[in-house]
N, C-alpha and C positions, 0 to 999 in steps of 0.2 A: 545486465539482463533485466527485461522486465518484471514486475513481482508477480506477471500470472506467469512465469515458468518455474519460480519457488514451490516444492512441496509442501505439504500439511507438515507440522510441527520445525519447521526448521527456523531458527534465529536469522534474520539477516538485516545487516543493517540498512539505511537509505543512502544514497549516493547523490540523487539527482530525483528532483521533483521537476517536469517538462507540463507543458500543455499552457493553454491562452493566461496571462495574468490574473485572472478573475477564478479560472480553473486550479490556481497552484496556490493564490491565496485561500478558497475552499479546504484543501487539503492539509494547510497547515494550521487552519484551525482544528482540524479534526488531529492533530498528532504528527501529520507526515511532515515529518523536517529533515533534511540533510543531518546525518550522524544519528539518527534517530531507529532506535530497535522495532522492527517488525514481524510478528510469528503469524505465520498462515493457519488457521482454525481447522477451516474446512475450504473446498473452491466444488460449486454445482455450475454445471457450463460456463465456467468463465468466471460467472459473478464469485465475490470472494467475501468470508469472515476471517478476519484478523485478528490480533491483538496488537494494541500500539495504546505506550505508554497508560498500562493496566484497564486498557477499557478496551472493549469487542464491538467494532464496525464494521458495517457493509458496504462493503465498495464494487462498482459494478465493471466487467471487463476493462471497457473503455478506460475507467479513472486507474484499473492496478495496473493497464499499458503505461499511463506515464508516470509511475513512478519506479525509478530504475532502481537495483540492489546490486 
């Protein structure tokens, strides 16, 4: 499933990072890696704060669509 249908505080890991080449390398600098732990902060319509590997990003509907948990 996608990670905008994860609740607020829940651990789940990554499975699948999807979207254009340039979109998936983005992500992986920012922490989103396959096997990689993800906790949901807060989600305000859509847009998301997370935790991934002990640092707090914003990621916006569109980008937590393609990363699957």
């Amino acid at each position: 499933m996608p990670l905008t249908m994860a609740k607020a505080g829940e651990h789940n890991f990554i499975k699948k990072v999807g979207g254009k080449e340039e979109t998936r390398h983005f992500l992986e600098k920012l922490g989103f890696v396959v096997g990689g732990m993800v906790t949901v902060v807060s989600e305000n319509r859509g847009n998301m704060i997370v935790n991934i590997k002990d640092s707090r990003v914003a990621i916006s509907r569109e980008m937590a669509n393609k990363i699957l948990i």
